[in-house]
C-alpha positions in Angstrom: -1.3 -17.0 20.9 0.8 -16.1 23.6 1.9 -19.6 24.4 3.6 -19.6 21.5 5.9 -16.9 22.1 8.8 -17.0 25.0 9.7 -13.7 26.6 13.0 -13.7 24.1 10.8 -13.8 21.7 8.1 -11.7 22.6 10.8 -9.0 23.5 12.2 -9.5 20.2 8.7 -9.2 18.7 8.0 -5.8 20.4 11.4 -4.4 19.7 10.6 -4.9 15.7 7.5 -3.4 16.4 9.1 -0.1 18.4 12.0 0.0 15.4 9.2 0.2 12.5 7.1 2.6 14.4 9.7 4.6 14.8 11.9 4.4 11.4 8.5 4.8 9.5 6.0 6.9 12.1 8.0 8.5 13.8 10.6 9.5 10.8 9.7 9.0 7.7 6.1 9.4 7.3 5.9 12.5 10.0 7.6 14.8 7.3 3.9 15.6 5.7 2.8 16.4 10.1 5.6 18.7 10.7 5.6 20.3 7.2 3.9 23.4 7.4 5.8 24.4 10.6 8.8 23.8 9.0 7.4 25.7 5.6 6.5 28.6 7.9 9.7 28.8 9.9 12.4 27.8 6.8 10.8 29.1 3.9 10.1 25.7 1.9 8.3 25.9 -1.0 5.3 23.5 -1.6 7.1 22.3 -5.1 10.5 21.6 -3.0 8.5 20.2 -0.2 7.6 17.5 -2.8 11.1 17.0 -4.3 12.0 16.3 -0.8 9.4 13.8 0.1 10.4 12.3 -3.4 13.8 12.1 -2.6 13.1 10.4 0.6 11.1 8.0 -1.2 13.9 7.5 -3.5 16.4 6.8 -1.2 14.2 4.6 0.9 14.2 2.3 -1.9 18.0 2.1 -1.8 17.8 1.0 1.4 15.2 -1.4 1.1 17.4 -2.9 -1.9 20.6 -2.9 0.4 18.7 -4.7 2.7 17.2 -7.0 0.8 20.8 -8.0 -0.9 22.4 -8.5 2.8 19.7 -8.8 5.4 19.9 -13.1 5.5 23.8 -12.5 5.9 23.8 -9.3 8.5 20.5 -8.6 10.0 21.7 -7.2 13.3 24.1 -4.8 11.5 21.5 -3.5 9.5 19.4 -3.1 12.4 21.9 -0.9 14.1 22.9 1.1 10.2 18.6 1.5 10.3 18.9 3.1 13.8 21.8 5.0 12.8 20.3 6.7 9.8 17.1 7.2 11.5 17.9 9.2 14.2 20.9 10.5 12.7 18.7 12.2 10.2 16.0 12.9 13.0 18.6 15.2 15.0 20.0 16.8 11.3 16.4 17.7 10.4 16.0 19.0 13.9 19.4 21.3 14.0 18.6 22.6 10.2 19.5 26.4 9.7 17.9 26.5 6.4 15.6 24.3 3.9 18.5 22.9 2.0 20.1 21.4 4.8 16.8 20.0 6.4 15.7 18.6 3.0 19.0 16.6 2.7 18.6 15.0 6.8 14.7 14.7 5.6 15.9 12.3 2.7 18.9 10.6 4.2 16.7 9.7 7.6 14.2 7.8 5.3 16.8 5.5 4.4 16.7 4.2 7.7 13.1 2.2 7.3 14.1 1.1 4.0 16.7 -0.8 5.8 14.8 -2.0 8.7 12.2 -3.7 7.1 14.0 -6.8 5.5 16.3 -7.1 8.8 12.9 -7.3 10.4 11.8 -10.0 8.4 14.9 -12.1 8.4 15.0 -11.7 12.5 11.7 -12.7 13.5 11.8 -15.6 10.4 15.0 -17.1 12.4 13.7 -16.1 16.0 10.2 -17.6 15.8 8.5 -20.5 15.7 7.2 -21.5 12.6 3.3 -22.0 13.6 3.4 -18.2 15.0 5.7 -16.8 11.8 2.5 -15.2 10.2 1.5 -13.6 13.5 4.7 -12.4 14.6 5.4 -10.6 10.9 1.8 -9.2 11.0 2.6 -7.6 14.4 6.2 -6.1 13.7 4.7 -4.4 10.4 1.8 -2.7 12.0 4.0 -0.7 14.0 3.9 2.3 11.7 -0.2 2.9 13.1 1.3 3.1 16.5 4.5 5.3 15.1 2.1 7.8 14.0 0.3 8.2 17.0 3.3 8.8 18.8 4.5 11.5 16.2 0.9 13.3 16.5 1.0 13.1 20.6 4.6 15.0 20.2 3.3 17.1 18.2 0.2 18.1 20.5 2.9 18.8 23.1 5.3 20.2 21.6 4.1 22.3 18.2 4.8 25.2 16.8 8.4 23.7 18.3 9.0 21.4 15.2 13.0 21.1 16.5 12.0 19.6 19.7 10.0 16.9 18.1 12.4 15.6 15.3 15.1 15.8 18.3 13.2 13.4 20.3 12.2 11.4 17.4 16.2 11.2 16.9 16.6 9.7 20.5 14.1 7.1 20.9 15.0 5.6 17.5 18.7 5.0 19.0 17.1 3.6 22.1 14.9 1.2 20.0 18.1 0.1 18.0 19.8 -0.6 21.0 17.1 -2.8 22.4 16.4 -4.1 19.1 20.4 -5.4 18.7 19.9 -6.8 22.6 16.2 -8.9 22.1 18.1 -10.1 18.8 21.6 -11.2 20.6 22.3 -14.7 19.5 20.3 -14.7 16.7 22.0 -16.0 13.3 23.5 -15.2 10.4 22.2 -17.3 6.9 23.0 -17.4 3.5 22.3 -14.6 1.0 18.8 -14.3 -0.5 18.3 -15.0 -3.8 17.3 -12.3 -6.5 13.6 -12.9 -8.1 14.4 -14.2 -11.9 12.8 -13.0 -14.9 10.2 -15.1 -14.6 8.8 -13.7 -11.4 8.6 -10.3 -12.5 6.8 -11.7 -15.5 3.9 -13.3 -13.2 4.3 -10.4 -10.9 3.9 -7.5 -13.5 0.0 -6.7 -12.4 0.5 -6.7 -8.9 4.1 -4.4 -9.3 1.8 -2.6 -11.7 -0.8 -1.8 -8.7 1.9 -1.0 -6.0 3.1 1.5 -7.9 -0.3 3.3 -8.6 -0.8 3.1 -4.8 2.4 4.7 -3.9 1.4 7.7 -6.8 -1.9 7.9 -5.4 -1.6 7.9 -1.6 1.6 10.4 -1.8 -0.9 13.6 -1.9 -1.9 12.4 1.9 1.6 11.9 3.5 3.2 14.9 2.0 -0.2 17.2 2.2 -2.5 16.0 4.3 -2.0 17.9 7.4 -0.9 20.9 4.8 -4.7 20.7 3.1 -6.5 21.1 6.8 -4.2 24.0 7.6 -5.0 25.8 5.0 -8.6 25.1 5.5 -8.2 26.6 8.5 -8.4 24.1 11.4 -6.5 24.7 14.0 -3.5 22.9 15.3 -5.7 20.9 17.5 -7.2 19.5 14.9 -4.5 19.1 12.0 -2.6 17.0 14.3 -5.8 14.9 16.0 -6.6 14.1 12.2 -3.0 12.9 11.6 -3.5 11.1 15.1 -6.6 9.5 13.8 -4.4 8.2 10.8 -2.6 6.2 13.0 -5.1 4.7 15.2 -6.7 3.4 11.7 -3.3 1.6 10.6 -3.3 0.2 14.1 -6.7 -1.2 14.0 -5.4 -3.2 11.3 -4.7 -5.6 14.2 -8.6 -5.5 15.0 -10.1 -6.2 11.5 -7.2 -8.4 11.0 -9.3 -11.9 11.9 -12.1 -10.4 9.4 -9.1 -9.7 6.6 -7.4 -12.7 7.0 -10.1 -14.7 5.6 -10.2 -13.0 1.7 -7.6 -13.7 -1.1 -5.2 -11.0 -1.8 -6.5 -10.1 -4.5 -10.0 -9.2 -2.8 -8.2 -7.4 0.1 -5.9 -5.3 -2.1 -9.0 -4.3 -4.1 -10.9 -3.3 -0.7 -8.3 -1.8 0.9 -6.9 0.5 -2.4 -10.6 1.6 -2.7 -10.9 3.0 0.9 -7.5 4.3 0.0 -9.2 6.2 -2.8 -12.2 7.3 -0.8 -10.4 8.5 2.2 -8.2 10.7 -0.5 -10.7 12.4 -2.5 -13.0 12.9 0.6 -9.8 14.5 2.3 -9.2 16.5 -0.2 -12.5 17.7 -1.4 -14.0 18.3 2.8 -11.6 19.3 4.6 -13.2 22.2 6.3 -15.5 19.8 8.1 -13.7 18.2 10.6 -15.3 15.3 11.6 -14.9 14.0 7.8 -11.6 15.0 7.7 -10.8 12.5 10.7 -12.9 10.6 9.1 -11.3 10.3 6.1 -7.7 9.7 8.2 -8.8 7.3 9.5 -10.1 5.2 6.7 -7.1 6.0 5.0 -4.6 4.8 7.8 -6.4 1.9 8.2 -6.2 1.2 4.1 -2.9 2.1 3.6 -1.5 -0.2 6.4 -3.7 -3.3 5.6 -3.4 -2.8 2.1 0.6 -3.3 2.6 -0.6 -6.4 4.4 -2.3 -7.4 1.2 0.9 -7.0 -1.1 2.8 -9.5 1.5 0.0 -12.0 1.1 -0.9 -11.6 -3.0 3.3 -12.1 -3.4 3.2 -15.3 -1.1 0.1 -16.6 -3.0 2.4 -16.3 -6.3 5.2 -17.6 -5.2 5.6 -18.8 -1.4 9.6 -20.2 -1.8 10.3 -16.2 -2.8 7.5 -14.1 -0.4 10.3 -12.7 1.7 12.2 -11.2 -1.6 9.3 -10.7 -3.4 7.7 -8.2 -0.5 11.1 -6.3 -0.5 10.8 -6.1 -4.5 6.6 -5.3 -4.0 7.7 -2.3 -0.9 10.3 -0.7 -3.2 7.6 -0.7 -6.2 5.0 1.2 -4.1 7.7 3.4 -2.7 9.1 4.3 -5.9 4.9 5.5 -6.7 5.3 7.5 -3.8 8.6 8.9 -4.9 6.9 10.1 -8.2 3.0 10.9 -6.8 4.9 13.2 -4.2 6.8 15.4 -6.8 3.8 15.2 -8.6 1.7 16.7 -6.4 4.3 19.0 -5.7 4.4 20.3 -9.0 0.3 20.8 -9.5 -0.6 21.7 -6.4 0.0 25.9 -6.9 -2.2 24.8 -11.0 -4.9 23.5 -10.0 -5.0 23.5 -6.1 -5.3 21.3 -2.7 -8.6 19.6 -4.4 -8.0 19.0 -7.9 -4.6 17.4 -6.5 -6.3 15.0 -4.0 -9.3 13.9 -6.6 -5.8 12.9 -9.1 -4.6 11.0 -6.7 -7.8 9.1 -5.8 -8.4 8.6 -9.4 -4.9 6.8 -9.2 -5.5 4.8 -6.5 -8.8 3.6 -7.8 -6.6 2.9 -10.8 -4.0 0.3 -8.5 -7.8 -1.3 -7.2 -9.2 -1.3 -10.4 -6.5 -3.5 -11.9 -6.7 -6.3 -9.7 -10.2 -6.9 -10.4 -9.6 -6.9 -14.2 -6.2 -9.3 -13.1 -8.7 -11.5 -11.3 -11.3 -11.8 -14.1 -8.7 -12.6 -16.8 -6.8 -15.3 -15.0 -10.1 -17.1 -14.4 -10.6 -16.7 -17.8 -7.3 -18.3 -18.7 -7.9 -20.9 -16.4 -11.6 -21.6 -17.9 -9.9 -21.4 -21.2 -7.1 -24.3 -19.6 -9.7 -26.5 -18.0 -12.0 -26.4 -20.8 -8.8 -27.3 -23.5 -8.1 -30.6 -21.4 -9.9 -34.4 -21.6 -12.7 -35.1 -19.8 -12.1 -37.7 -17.1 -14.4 -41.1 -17.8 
């Protein structure tokens, strides 16, 4: 593995990394962590808290689709707009005087992973050698585990002082864009990517379908999660070791990645969304007991993260010429799930309460696994149905 990487490379490699742990771990995905500090200290309400976290989905998506239209032409620029946004957004949400203004930083800073993501791609595409592509892709995209890790050690160190956190969080994503632009120096520019046609959404509709339940689904957890344990009672110590936990598990996607590698999409996707699913209504339904409630993190971190993995690899199994555009399309789907689960949950959370919240969004995660197993059976049925229509060879 390593001889097929030179230090350009790797450094290039491990900047992509540092920019998607930070844009997503460290930004966009520590909202839920930091939000009942904030609550406490700005007055949110739990409904606005989810209109934000919608918002921020929302607007991630429009900056997954800018990137997507330029990233082959201006990958580097993006890189630093991605940087930009991100800590930009990180320092606004830290110098907020009131919940308006740190909603509005909350949902413009999210922008910024939407925008890193295809850059990413286009980068370590042009920068790496073809027989380590899949490696080098797999690497750079499980940088949100280690992005959450980092946002729970901050807050370990530094909570109740919420401001102190999103300031550093601010800093070290300008830092990363800097190195980022410096590892990709001399890398080029290509021609724009083409848009998928009608005909690829049409033999993409189950797997968009799924995305989209998993982004409703799994919203509960990134806007609540920590928000359920505290008001379970466990202590800061243990809210934030939980979310800690969630990290490691998306990071031990690199671990169980020789084991994953080896089933179809299809199979993966249906595993992964189903620990998804488990990990949320367990979550939900336990979380006074705190070794199940890290538990649960876990499982979900590590779910969530490989199951992304799974979307890149049922999209490339499709259609391999259009993987790269048909990720970006697959990302904004489940985004635009989380966009709607989080205002969801927003809106029933004070009706029926932290577990009747959770156990509706496991059901619709199970929903996302649940359809790629009926997918699977009824496309060998239409290929039975082919194989059986044509001559037999003599």
């Amino acid at each position: 593995m390593k001889r097929s990487f030179s230090f350009g490379q790797l450094f290039l490699v491990g900047s992509g990394l540092a920019l998607v742990a930070v844009t997503y771990g460290l930004v966009r995905l520590a909202y839920g962590l930091f939000l009942p500090d904030v609550q406490r200290d700005l007055g949110l309400r739990s409904d606005a808290a989810g209109w934000v976290s919608s918002g921020a989905s929302a607007l991630y998506c429009v900056g997954a689709v800018v990137g997507f239209l330029f990233a082959a032409r201006v990958p580097r620029v993006l890189v630093a707009v991605a940087a930009l946004v991100a800590g930009g957004g990180a320092v606004a949400m830290a110098t907020a005087t009131g919940p308006v203004a740190f909603g509005m930083a909350a949902v413009f800073a999210s922008a910024g992973a939407g925008l890193a993501s295809p850059a990413l791609v286009q980068l370590v595409a042009r920068a790496v050698p073809e027989r380590a592509q899949d490696t080098a892709q797999a690497v750079v995209n499980s940088g949100t585990g280690p992005g959450l890790v980092a946002a729970g050690a901050l807050a370990l160190v530094l909570l109740p002082d919420w401001r102190t956190a999103w300031a550093w969080s601010g800093v070290v994503a300008l830092v990363v864009g800097v190195a980022l632009l410096a590892a990709s120096r001399g890398v080029g520019s290509g021609d724009r990517t083409p848009a998928p046609g009608r005909t690829w959404f049409a033999r993409h509709r189950r797997v968009l379908a799924s995305a989209l339940l998993f982004g409703t689904g799994s919203a509960v957890v990134w806007t609540y999660g920590r928000s359920v344990l505290v008001d379970a009672g466990a202590p800061d110590v243990v809210s934030v070791s939980a979310w800690i936990a969630l990290g490691a598990g998306g990071a031990a996607v690199a671990v169980t990645a020789r084991w994953t590698s080896g089933l179809r999409a299809r199979t993966l996707w249906t595993v992964t969304a189903g620990a998804v699913a488990v990990a949320v209504v367990t979550l939900g339904t336990v979380p006074q007991s705190t070794p199940v409630a890290i538990a649960a993190c876990a499982v979900f971190g590590w779910g969530y993260t490989a199951a992304t993995g799974a979307l890149i690899a049922w999209t490339t199994e499709i259609d391999a010429d259009r993987s790269s555009a048909g990720t970006s399309v697959l990302f904004v789907a489940l985004v635009l799930g989380q966009a709607v689960g989080a205002a969801a949950a927003g809106g029933v959370l004070a009706a029926v309460g932290p577990a009747g919240t959770f156990v509706a969004g496991a059901v619709v995660t199970a929903a996302s696994a649940v359809l790629a197993v009926v997918g699977r059976r009824a496309a060998s049925g239409a290929h039975d149905r082919s194989v059986a229509r044509e001559p037999t060879a003599r």
